[in-house]
C-alpha positions as CSV (number, residue, x, y, z in Angstrom):
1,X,0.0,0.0,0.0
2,X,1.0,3.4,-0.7
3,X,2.5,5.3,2.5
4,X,3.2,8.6,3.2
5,X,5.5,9.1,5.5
6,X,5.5,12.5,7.1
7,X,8.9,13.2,8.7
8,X,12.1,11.9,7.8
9,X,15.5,13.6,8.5
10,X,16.9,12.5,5.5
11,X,19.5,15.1,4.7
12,X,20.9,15.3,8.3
13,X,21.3,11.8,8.1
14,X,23.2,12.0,4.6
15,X,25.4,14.8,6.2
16,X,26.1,14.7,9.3
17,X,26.4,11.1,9.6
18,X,28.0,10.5,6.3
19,X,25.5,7.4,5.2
20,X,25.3,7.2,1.4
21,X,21.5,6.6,1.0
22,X,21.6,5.0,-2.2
23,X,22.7,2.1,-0.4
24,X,21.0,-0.4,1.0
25,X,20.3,-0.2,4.9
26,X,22.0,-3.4,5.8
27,X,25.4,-2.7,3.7
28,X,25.9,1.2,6.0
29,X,24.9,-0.7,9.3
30,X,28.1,-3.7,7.7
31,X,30.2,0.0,7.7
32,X,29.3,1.1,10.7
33,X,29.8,-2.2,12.5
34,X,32.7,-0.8,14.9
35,X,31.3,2.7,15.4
36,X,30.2,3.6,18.8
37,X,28.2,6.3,18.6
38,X,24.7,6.3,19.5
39,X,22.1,5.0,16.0
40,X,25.1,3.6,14.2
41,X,25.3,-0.5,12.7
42,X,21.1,0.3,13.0
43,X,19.6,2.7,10.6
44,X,16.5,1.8,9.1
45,X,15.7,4.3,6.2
46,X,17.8,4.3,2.8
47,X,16.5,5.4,-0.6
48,X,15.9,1.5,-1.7
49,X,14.2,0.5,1.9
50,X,11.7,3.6,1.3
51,X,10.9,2.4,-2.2
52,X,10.7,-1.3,-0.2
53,X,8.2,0.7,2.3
54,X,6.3,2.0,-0.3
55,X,6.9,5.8,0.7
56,X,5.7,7.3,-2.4
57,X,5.4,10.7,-0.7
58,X,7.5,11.9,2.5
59,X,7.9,15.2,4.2
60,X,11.7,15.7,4.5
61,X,13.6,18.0,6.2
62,X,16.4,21.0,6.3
63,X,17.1,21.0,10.2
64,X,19.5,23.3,11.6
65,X,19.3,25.3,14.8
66,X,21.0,28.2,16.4
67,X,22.8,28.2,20.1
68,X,21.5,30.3,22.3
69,X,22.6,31.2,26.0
70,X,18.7,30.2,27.3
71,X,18.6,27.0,25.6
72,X,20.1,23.8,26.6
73,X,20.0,23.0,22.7
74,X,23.3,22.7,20.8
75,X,23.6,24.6,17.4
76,X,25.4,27.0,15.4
77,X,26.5,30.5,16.4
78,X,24.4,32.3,14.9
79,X,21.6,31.9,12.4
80,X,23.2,33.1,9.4
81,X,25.5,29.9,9.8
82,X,22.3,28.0,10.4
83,X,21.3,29.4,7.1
84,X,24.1,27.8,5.5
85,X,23.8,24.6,7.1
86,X,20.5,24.4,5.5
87,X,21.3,25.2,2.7
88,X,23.4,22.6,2.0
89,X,20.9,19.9,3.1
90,X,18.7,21.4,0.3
91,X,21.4,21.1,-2.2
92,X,21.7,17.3,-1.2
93,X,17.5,17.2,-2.4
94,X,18.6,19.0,-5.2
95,X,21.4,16.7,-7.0
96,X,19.1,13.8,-6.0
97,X,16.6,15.4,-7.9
98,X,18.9,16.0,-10.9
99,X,19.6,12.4,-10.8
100,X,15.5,11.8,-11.4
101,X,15.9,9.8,-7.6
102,X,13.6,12.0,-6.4
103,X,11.1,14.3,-7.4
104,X,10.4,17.8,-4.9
105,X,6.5,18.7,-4.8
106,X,6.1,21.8,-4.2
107,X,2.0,22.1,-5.3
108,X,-1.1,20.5,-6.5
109,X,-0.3,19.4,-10.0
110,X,3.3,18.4,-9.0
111,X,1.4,16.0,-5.6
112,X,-0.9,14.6,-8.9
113,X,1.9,14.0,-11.0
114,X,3.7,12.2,-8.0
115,X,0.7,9.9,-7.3
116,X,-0.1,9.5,-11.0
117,X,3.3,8.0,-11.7
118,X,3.9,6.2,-8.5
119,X,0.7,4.2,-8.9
120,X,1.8,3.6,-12.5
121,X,5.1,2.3,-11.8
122,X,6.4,2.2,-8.3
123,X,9.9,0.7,-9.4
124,X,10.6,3.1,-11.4
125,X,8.9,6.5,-10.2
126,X,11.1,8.9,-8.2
127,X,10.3,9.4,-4.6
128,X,8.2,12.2,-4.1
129,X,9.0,14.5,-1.1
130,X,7.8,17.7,0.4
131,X,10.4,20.0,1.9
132,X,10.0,21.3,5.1
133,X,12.1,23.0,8.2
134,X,12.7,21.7,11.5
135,X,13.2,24.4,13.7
136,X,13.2,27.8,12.3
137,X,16.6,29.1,13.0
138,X,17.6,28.9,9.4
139,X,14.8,31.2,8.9
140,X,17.1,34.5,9.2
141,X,14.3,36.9,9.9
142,X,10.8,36.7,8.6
143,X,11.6,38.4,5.3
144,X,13.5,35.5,4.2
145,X,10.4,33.6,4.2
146,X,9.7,34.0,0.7
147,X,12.8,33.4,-0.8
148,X,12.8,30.3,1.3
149,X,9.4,29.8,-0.4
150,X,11.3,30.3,-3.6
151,X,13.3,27.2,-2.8
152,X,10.7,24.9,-2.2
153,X,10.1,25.3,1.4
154,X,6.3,24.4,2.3
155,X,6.3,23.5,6.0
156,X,7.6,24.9,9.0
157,X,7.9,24.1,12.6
158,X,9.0,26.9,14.5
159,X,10.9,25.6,16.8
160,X,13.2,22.4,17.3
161,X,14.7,21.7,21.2
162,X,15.4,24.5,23.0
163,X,14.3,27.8,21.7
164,X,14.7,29.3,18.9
165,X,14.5,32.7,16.9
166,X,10.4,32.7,16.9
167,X,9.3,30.1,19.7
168,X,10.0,27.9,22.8
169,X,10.4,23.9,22.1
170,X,10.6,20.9,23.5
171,X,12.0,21.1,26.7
172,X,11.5,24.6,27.6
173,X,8.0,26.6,28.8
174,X,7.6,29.8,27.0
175,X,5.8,31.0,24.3
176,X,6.1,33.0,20.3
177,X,9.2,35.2,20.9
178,X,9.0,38.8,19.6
179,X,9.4,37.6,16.1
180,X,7.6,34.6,16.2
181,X,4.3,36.8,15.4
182,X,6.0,38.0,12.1
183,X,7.1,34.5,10.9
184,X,3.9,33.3,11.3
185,X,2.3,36.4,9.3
186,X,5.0,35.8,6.4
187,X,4.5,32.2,6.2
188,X,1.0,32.9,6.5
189,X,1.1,35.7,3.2
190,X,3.2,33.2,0.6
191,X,0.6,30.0,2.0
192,X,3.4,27.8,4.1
193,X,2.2,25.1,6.2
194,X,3.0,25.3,10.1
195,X,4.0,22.5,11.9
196,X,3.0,22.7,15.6
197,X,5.3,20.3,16.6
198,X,7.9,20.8,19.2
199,X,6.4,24.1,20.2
200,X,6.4,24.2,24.2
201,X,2.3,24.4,25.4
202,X,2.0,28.2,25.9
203,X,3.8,28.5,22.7
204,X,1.2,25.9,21.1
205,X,-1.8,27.6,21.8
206,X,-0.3,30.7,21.0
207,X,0.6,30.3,17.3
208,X,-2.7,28.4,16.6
209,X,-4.1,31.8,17.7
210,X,-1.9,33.7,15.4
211,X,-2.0,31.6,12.7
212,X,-4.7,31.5,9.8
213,X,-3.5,29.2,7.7
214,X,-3.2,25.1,7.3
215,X,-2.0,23.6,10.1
216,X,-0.4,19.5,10.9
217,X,1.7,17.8,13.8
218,X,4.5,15.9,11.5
219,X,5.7,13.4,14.1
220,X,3.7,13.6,17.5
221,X,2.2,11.4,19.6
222,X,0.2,11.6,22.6
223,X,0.5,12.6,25.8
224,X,-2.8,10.5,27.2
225,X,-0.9,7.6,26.6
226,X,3.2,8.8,27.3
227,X,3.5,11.3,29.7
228,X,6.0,14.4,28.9
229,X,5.9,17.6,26.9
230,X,7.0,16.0,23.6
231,X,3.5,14.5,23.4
232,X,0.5,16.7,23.0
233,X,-2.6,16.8,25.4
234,X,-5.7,15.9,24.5
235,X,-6.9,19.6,24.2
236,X,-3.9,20.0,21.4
237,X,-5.3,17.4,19.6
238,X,-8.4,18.6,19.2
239,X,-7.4,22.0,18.3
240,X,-5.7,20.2,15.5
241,X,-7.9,17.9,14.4
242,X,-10.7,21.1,14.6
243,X,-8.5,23.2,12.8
244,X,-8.2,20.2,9.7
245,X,-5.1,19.0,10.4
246,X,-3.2,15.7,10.4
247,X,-1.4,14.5,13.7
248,X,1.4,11.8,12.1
249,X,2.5,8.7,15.0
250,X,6.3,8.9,15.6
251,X,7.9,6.0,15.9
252,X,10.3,7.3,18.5
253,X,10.7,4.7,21.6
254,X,10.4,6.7,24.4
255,X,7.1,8.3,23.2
256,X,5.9,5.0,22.8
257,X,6.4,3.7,26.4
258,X,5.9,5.4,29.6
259,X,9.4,5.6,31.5
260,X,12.0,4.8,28.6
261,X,15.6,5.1,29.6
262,X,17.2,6.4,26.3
263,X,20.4,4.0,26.7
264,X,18.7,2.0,28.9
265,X,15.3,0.5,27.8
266,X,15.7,-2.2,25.4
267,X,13.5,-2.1,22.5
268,X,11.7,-5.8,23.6
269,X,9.4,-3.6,26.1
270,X,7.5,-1.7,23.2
271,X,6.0,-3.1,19.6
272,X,4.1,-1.6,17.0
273,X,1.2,-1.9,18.7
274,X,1.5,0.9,20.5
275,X,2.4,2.9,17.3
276,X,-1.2,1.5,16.3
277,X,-2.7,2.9,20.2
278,X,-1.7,6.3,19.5
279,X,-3.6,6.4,15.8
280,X,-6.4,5.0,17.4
281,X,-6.5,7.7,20.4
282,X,-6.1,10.5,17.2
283,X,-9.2,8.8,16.0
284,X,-11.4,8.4,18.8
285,X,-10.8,11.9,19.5
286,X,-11.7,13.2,15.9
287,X,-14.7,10.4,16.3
288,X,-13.6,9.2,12.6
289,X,-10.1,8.2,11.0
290,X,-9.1,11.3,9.0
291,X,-7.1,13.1,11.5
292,X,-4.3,10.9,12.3
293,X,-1.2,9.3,9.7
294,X,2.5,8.5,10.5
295,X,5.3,10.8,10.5
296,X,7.8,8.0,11.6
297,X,10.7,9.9,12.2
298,X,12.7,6.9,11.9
299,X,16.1,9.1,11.1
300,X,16.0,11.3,13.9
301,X,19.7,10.5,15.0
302,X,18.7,6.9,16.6
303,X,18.0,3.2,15.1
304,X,16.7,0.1,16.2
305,X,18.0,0.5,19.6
306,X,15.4,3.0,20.3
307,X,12.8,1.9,17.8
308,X,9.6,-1.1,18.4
309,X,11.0,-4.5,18.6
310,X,9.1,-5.9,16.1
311,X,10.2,-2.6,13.4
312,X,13.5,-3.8,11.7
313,X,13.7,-0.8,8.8
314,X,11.5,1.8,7.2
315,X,9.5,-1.1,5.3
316,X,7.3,-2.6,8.7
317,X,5.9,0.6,8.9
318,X,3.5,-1.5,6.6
319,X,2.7,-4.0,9.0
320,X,0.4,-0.9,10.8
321,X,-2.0,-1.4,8.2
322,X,-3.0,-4.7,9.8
323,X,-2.8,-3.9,13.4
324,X,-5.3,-1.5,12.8
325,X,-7.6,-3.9,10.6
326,X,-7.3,-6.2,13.4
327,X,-9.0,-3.6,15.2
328,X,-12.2,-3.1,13.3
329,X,-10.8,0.0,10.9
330,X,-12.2,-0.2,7.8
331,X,-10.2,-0.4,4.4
332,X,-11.0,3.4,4.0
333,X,-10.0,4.7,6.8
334,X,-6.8,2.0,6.5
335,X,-6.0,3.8,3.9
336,X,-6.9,7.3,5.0
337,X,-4.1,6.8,7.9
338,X,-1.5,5.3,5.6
339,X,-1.8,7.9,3.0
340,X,-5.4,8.9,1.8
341,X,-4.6,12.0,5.2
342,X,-1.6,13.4,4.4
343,X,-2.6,13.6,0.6
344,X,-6.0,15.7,1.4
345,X,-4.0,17.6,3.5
346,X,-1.8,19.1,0.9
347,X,-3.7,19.2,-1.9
348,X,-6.3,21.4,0.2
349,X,-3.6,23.8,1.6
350,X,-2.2,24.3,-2.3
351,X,-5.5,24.3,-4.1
352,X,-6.8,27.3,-1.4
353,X,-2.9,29.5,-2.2
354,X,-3.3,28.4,-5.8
C-alpha cells in the first residue's frame, strides 16, 4: 500500500552522519559495525528501503538550529550559519533530484503528477517529497520567508529543542518570541504550512491563535498515553484535528512507552502496537479516522535501539495497516491513515494559495 511518511531527516542523516542513501540499509549498518556512537550499525531508512516501504510521498527535512545562552539546545552561532547549514541539506535534495531519484513537490499538480506516476510504476517513479524546516533558525528573519518559499520550502515548525529565533520547544516553557508573530504572518502571506510540533504548550496555543493558515503535527504522539511535553494533550489534539489537520505517529521509543531510559530501555518492552494505540487515540478523538497518519521519524539520529521491537527498517511501517484492521478499521479509513490523510491535507492547503 501506498504510505506517506511524514517526517524523515533524511539530509541530516546523509550529512552529518555521512551514510550514502543509495545504499541499502543493511550494507551502512556492515560499515558502521565498529562505530560507537549512538544509532550507528542500526539505521533503518535508505532510498531503496523507502521504495521497499512503499513511501511514495514523505515530508523531508532542512534541520539546523541556532545556540543560544537560554537554551540547553546545541547549534550553530548564529543563524546566518544556520542558514548555510541548510542550505546545503537542500542542495543534497537538489542533486538527488537532478539524478530523477527524487522528485520535490512543491504544489497540486506536481502532488498529482507524484501519485499518478507512482501508482503507475512504483519501481521506477522517483520518490516524491515535500520540503520542510525543522526548527526555524535557518529562517534569518521573517523576510527571508519568501525566498525560502522560492526554494521549495512548504512546512515549518517553528521551533526544534530549546528555543529558537520565533518560539520555545521541547523542553523549555515559553511561548512566540517577539518575532515569532512575524514568521507566522510571512508564512502565512506566501501560504506555508506550520507544523506545531515541538512548540512548548504556551507557545502551542499561542501560534494556533496567530496563525490563519493550514496547520499538521508531523511526528507527534500523545501525551494521554506517554506522559512528557513532547507529546500533545488531549486539548492540542483537538485544536488540531478542529483546525483540519493531520497529527502523524512517531515512531520514537520513548514516546511509545511510559518511562523509557534512552540507553537504557531495550526495545523488547514496546511493539508496533502501541504505534497503532496512539492512531487509534487520534481517531477516537476526531470520532472518525481522517485526523491521524504517520510521520515516523525513523532518522531522527537513533536506530533500532530506540525503535519497536518488532520494526526492523522503514519497510514494517507496513505492518500498521494490519494492526489497525485487526482492530475493526475499515479499508477506508486504512488507507486514510496510511496515505489517503496526508494527501487531502496538501492538496487542500495548495489548491486554497493556488
Amino acid at each position: 500500500m501506498l504510505l506517506v511518511d511524514a517526517h524523515l531527516d533524511l539530509a541530516m542523516n546523509a550529512l552529518n552522519w555521512d551514510r550514502n542513501l543509495d545504499l541499502d540499509v543493511y550494507a551502512i549498518r556492515e560499515h558502521e559495525r565498529d562505530m560507537s556512537q549512538k544509532g550507528r550499525a542500526c539505521g533503518t531508512t535508505t532510498l531503496p528501503e523507502m521504495r521497499k516501504a512503499e513511501v511514495g510521498l514523505s515530508v523531508v527535512t532542512v534541520i539546523a538550529r541556532t545556540a543560544r545562552p537560554e537554551s540547553d539546545a546545541a547549534g550553530s552561532a548564529c543563524q546566518e550559519i544556520s542558514y548555510a547549514h541548510a542550505q546545503g541539506q537542500l542542495a543534497y535534495y537538489r542533486v538527488l533530484e537532478s539524478q530523477a531519484k527524487i522528485r520535490m513537490v512543491t504544489d497540486a499538480p506536481g502532488l498529482d503528477a507524484q501519485l499518478t506516476d507512482w501508482r503507475a510504476s512504483a519501481a521506477e517513479a522517483p520518490l516524491g517529497m515535500i520540503l520542510s524546516m525543522e526548527g526555524a533558525d535557518p529562517i534569518v528573519s521573517p523576510d527571508q520567508v519568501a525566498s525560502w518559499w522560492d526554494d521549495g520550502l512548504r512546512v515549518v515548525g517553528p521551533s526544534h529543542y530549546g528555543v529558537s529565533a520565533y518560539a520555545h520547544g521541547t523542553g523549555t516553557e515559553g511561548g512566540l518570541t517577539d518575532l515569532g508573530r512575524p514568521l507566522l504572518d510571512a508564512m502565512a502571506d506566501v501560504g506555508m504550512i506550520l507544523d506545531l510540533t515541538h512548540l512548548a504548550d504556551q507557545a502551542f496555543w499561542e501560534a494556533v491563535e496567530a496563525f490563519d493558515g493550514p496547520v499538521l503535527a508531523s511526528h507527534n504522539n500523545c501525551r494521554a498515553l506517554v506522559s512528557g511535553g513532547r507529546q500533545f494533550t488531549d486539548d492540542q489534539l483537538k485544536a488540531v484535528i478542529e483546525r483540519g489537520g493531520v497529527i502523524g505517529a512517531a515512531l520514537d521509543a520513548w514516546m511509545l512507552y511510559e518511562g523509557w531510559i534512552k540507553e537504557r530501555t531495550q526495545p523488547e518492552v514496546v511493539s508496533l502496537e502501541a504505534v497503532a494505540d496512539h492512531i487509534d487515540h487520534v481517531c477516537q478523538l476526531a470520532g472518525n479516522a481522517r485526523h491521524a497518519g504517520i510521520g515516523s521519524d525513523l532518522d531522527g539520529g537513533y536506530g533500532t535501539e530506540q525503535t519497536p521491537h518488532d520494526l526492523d527498517t522503514i519497510a514494517d511501517l507496513q505492518k500498521i495497516a494490519d494492526l489497525l484492521r485487526k482492530r475493526g478499521y475499515t479499508e477506508a479509513d486504512v488507507e486514510g491513515v496510511m496515505h489517503g490523510n496526508w494527501i487531502r491535507l496538501f492538496r487542500d492547503a495548495w489548491t486554497e494559495t493556488s
